[in-house]
C-alpha positions in Angstrom: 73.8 -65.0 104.9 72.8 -64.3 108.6 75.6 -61.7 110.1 76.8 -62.9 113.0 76.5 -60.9 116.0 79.3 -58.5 117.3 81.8 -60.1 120.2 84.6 -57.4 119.9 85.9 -54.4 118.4 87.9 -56.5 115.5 84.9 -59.2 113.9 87.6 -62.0 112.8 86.5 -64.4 110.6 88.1 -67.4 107.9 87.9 -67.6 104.9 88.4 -70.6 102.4 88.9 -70.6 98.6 89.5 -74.0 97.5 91.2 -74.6 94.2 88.5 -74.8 92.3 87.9 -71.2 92.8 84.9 -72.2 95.8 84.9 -70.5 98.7 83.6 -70.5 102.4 83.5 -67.4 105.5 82.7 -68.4 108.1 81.2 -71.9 107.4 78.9 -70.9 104.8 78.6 -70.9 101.3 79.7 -68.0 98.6 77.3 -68.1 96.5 78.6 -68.4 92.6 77.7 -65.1 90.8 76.2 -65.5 87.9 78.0 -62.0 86.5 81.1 -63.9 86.0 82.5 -62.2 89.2 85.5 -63.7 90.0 85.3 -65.1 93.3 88.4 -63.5 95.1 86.3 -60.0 94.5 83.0 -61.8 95.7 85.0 -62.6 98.9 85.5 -58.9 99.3 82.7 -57.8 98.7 80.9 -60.0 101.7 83.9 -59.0 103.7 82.9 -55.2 103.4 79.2 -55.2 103.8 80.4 -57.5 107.1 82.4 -54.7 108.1 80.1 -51.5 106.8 77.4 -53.3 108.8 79.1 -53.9 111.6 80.8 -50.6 111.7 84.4 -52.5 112.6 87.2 -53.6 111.4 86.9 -57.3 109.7 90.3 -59.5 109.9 89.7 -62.5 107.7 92.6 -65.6 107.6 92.7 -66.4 104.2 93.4 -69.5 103.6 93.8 -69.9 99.5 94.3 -73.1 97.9 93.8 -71.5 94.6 96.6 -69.5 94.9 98.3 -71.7 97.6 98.7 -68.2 100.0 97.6 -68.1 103.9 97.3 -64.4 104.8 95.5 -62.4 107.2 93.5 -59.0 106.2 92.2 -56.6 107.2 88.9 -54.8 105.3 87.7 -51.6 106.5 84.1 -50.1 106.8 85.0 -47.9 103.5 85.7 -50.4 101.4 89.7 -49.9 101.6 91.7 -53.2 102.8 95.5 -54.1 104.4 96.8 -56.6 104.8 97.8 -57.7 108.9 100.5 -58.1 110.7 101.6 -62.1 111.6 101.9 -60.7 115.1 97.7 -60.1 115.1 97.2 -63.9 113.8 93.9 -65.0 115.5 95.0 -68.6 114.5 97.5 -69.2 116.9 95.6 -69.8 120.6 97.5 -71.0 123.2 94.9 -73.0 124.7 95.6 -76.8 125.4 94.0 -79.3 123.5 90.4 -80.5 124.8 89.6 -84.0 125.9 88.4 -86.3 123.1 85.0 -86.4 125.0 84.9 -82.5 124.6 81.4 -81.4 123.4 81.8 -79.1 120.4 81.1 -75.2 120.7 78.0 -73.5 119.3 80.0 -72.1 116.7 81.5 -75.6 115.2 78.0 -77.5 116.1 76.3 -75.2 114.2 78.7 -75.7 111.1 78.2 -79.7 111.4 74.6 -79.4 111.3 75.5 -77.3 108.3 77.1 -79.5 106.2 75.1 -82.3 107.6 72.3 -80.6 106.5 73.8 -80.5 102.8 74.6 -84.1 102.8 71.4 -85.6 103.5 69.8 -83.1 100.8 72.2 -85.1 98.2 74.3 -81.8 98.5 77.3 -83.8 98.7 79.9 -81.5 96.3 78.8 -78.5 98.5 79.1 -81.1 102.0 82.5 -81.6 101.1 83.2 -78.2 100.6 82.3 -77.0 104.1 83.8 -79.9 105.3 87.3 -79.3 103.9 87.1 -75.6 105.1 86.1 -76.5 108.3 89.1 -79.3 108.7 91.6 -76.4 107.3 90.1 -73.6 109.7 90.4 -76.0 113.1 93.8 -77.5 111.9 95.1 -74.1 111.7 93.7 -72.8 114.4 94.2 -75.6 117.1 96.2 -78.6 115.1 95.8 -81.7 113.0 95.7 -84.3 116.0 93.2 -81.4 118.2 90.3 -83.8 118.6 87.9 -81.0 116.9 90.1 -81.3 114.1 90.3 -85.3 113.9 86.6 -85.1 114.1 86.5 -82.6 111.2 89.0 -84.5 109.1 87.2 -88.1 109.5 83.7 -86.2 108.7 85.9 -85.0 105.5 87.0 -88.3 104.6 83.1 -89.7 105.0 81.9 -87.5 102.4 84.7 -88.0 100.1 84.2 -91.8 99.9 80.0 -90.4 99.7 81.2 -88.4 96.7 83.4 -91.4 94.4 86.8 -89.6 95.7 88.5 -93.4 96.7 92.1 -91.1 96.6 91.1 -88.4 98.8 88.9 -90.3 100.9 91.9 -92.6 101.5 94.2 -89.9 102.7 91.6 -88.6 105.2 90.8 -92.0 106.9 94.2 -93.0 107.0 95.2 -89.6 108.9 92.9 -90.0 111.3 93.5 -93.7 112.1 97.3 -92.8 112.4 96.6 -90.7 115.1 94.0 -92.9 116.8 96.3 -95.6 116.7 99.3 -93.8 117.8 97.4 -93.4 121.1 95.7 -96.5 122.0 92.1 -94.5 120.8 89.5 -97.1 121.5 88.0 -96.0 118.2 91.4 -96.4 116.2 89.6 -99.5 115.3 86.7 -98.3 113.3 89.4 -95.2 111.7 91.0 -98.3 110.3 88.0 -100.0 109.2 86.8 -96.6 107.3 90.4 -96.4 105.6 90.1 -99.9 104.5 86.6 -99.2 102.8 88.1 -96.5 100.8 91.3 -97.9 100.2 89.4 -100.9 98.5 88.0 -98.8 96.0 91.2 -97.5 94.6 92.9 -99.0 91.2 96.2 -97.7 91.0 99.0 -100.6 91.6 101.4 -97.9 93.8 98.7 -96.2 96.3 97.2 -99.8 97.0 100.6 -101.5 98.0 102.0 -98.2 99.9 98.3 -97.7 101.8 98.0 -101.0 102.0 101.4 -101.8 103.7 100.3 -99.1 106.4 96.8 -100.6 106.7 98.7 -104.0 107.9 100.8 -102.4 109.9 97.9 -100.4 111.8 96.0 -104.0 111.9 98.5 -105.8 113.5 99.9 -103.3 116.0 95.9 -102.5 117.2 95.6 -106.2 116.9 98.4 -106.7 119.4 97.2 -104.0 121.9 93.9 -106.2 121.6 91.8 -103.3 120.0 90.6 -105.5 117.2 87.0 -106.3 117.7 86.1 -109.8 116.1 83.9 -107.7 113.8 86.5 -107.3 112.0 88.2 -109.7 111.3 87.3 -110.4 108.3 88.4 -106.8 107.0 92.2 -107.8 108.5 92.1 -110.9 106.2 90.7 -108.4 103.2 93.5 -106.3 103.5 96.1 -109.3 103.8 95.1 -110.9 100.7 95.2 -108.1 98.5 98.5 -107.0 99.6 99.7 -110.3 99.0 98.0 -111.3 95.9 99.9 -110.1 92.4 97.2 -107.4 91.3 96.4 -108.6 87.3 95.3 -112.5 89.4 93.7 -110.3 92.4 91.5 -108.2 90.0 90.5 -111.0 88.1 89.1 -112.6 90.9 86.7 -109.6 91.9 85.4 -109.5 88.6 
């Protein structure tokens, strides 16, 4: 990994460990040791040669699904760690949100590309990866309707559907779209479209009625603030006869 360069006396970076014991600083990849290190200690480890080469103090926000803690700490040029006080969070800026147009700082372009990068090399498990970190790092930092994190989120959900995960992928789009339609967002329309692609893929009988009641519902109300496009249309009707089809006669019929 490239060490970023110094911008202050305290280098603060994030760091992600997702539940399947994966994890991410900074936008990039841990690298799974093949010593059978466990990852938390691999985490610590790139966290002290960040702060022994930097000669500083390295705060990291934690943010570990493994476990299911957040916590901010503190690793010291010899080795020694501490956790920080909540007072010192990094996480909590005060800045207002940025217009939807807003163009995306070096730092968050750069991770993009990055996970771009990984998708179109098939790279999708690890895409999604740096995808999820990057929606949990901008959604605790800013919040989940901040336009950097919608963006991150609805890049989340794309992957997601990329990678066969109809349930996940669901959930994403359909956060994004709620949003989007709670404001008017010109591209509420296309959320809803994305949400309705993965929503079609999923099986079980109690997501597709309570998604799909939602799905209706986000139709009609864009449909009556005329944000519909005639493109699709035919994705409204999609929606409408499923819901109100009984499942067994619907699934026979797309067989």
């Amino acid at each position: 990994m490239t060490l970023p360069a110094p911008d202050s006396e305290v280098f603060s970076c994030d760091v992600y460990i997702s539940e399947e014991e994966r994890a991410v600083v900074n936008g990039d990849l841990v690298p799974q040791a093949e010593d059978d290190v466990p990852v938390h200690e691999a985490v610590l480890n790139l966290l002290h040669d960040y702060a022994r080469e930097r000669d500083t103090v390295v705060r990291a926000a934690v943010n570990d699904r493994s476990s299911g803690e957040s916590f901010l700490l503190d690793v010291l040029p010899d080795g020694s760690s501490r956790l920080s006080a909540p007072s010192d969070d990094p996480l909590t800026p005060a800045a207002a949100p940025a217009a939807h147009d807003a163009a995306l700082p070096p730092a968050l372009a750069d991770r993009v590309t990055t996970i771009q990068r990984h998708a179109h090399t098939d790279q999708l498990d690890q895409a999604l990866l740096l995808a999820t970190a990057l929606r949990e790092h901008l959604t605790g930092r800013y919040e989940a309707a901040h336009p950097y994190a919608l963006e991150a989120r609805a890049l989340e959900a794309y992957l997601a559907h990329l990678c066969g995960i109809p349930r996940q992928a669901t959930l994403l789009a359909l956060a994004v779209a709620r949003v989007r339609c709670q404001h008017a967002d010109p591209r509420a329309a296309d959320d809803v479209a994305r949400a309705t692609a993965a929503w079609s893929l999923l099986e079980d009988e109690q997501p597709v009625r309570s998604h799909g009641t939602e799905l209706l519902n986000m139709w009609q109300r864009l449909g009556d603030q005329g944000l519909v496009p005639d493109s699709h249309a035919p994705l409204v009707r999609y929606v409408g006869e499923r819901m109100h089809t009984p499942p067994r006669a619907y699934a026979a019929q797309t067989l």
